[in-house]
matplotlib code that plots the C-alpha trace (Angstrom):
import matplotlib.pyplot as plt

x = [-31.9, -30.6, -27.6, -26.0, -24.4, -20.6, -21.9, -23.4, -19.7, -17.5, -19.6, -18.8, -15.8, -15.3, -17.0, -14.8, -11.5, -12.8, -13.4, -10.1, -8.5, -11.0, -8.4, -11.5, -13.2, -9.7, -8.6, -12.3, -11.6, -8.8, -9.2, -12.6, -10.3, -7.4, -10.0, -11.2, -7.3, -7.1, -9.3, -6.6, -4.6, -0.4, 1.8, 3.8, 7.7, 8.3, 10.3, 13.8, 13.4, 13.1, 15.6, 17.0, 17.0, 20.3, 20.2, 18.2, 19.9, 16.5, 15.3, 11.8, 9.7, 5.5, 3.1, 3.1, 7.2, 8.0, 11.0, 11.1, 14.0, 13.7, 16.2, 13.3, 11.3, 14.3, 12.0, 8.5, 6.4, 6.5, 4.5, 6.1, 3.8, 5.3, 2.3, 1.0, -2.3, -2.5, -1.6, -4.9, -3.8, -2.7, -6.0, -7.5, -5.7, -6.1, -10.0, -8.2, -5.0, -7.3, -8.8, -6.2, -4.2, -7.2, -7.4, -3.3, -2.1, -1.4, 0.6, 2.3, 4.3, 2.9, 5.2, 2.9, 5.6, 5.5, 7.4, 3.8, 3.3, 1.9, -1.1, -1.7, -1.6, -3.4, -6.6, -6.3, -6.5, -9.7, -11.4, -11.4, -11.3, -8.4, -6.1, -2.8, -0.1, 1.9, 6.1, 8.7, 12.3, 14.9, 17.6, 17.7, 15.6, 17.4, 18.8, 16.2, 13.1, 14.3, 11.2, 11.0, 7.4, 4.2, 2.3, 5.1, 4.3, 6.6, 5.7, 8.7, 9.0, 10.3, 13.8, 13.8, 12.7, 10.6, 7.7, 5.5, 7.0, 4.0, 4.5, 1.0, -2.9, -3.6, -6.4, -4.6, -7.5, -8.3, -8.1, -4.9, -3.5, -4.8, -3.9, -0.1, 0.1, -1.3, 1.0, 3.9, 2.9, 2.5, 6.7, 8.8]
y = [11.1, 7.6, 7.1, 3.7, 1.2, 2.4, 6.3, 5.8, 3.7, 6.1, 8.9, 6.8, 6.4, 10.2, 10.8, 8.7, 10.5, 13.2, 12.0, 11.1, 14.6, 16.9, 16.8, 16.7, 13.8, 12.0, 10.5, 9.2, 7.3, 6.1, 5.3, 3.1, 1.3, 0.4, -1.1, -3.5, -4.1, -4.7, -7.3, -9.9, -10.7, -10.3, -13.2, -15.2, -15.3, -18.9, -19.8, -20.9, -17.2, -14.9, -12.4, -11.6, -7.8, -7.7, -3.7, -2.7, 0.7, 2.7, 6.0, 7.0, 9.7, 9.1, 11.7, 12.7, 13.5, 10.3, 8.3, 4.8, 2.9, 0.0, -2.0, -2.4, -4.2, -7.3, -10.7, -9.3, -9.4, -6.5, -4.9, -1.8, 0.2, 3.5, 5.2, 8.8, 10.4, 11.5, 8.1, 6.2, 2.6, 4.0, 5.3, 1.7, -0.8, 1.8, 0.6, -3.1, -2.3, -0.4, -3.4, -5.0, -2.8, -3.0, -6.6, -6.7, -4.0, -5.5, -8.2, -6.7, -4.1, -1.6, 0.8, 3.0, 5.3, 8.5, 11.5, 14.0, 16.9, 16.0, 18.6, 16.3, 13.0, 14.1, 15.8, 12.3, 10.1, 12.5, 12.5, 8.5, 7.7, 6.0, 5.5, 3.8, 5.6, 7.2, 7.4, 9.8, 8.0, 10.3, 8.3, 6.1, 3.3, -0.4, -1.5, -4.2, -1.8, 0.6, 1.3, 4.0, 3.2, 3.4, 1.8, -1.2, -3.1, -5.4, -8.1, -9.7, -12.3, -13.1, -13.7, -11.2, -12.6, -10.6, -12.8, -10.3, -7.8, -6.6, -3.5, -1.7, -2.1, -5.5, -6.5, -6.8, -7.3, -11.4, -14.4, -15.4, -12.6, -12.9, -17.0, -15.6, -13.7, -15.6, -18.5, -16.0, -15.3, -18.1, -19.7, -18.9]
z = [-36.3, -35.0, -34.2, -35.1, -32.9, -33.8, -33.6, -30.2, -29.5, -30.6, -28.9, -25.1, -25.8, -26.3, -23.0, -21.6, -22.9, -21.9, -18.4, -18.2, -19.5, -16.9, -13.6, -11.5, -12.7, -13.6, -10.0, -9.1, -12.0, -12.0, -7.8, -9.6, -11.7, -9.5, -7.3, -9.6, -10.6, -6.4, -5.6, -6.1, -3.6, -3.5, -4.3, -1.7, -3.0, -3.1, 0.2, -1.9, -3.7, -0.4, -0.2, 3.5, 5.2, 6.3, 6.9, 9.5, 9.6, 8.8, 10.7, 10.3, 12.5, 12.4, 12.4, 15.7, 15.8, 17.4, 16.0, 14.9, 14.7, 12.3, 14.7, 17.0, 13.9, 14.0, 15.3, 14.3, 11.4, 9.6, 7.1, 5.3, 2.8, 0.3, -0.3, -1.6, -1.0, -4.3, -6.0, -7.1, -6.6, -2.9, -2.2, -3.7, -1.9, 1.6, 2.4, 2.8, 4.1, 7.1, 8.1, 8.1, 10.1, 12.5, 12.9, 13.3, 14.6, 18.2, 16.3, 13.1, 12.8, 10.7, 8.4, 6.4, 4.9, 2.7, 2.2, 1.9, 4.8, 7.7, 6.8, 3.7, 5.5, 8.7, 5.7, 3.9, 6.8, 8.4, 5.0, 4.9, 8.4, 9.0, 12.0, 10.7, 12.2, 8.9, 9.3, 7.0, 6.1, 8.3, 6.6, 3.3, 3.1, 3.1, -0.5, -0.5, 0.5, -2.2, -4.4, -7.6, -7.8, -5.7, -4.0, -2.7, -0.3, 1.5, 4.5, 6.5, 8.5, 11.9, 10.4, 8.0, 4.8, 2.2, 2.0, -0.1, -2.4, -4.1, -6.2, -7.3, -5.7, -3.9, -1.4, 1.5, 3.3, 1.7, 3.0, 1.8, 3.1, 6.7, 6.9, 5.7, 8.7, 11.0, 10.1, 10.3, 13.3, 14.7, 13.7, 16.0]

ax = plt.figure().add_subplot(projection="3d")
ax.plot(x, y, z, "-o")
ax.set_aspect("equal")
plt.show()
């Protein structure tokens, strides 16, 4: 028996609702997807419409038990990421944001933030090979970093200005993204 064109259509698409409904073969999916939906980079928020952190009141502790006290991030460039390791636009945009990190890490700082155990973070971060350095909020975050909704991904200036607000999977790894910093870090 031969199947016609729409038979043979409606029979893929099935597959692929099914796909989608097994858990196991659900996140690979939907990681595949997001990373086609990341390979565009973030917007820059025009200069005139960049909102200014005026609260700097933010505790966080990394990985290892260390604090952080967001005080100490006042005249650096910043880079402040809400993530989840079970998220799939997280785990899409991660590859980029990696190298990144790698290439800036001496120069930016880094705020990769979630509220996950450290057994799940430390697993996730072996699995994939990654070395970002992952912080906990102690206290709330800042009004203007307040996210319902992850990934977010914020970059500030030297003065404080939200320069990317970026909510969702990105390549944070482009061109676009590298001149940014550079030229933020380069104004004084």
């Amino acid at each position: 028996m031969k199947l016609s064109k729409s038979q043979r259509s409606n029979i893929i698409f099935l597959v692929i609702i099914l796909l989608m409904v097994i858990p196991q073969t659900r996140k690979p999916i939907q990681v595949f997807l997001q990373k086609g939906l990341a390979m565009f980079s973030p917007s820059v928020i025009d200069e005139e419409d960049r909102i200014v952190l005026t609260d700097y009141n933010w505790k966080l502790v990394d990985e290892n038990g260390v604090a952080y006290n967001f005080n100490d991030a006042k005249g650096k460039v910043v880079f402040i990421n809400f993530w989840a390791t079970w998220c799939p636009p997280c785990i899409a945009e991660m590859p980029s944001m990696e190298k990144l990190y790698q290439d800036y890490k001496n120069d930016v700082d880094f705020l990769f933030v979630s509220n996950e155990t450290q057994e799940v973070i430390s697993n996730f971060k072996k699995k994939n090979d990654y070395e970002f350095l992952v912080h906990a909020a102690i206290t709330a975050n800042p009004t203007q970093l307040e996210t319902s909704s992850i990934p977010r991904t914020f970059v500030l200036d030297r003065d404080g200005h939200i320069v990317i607000d970026k909510t969702g999977a990105a390549d944070w790894n482009s061109k676009s993204v590298r001149k940014l910093l550079d030229d933020l870090l380069r104004s004084e």
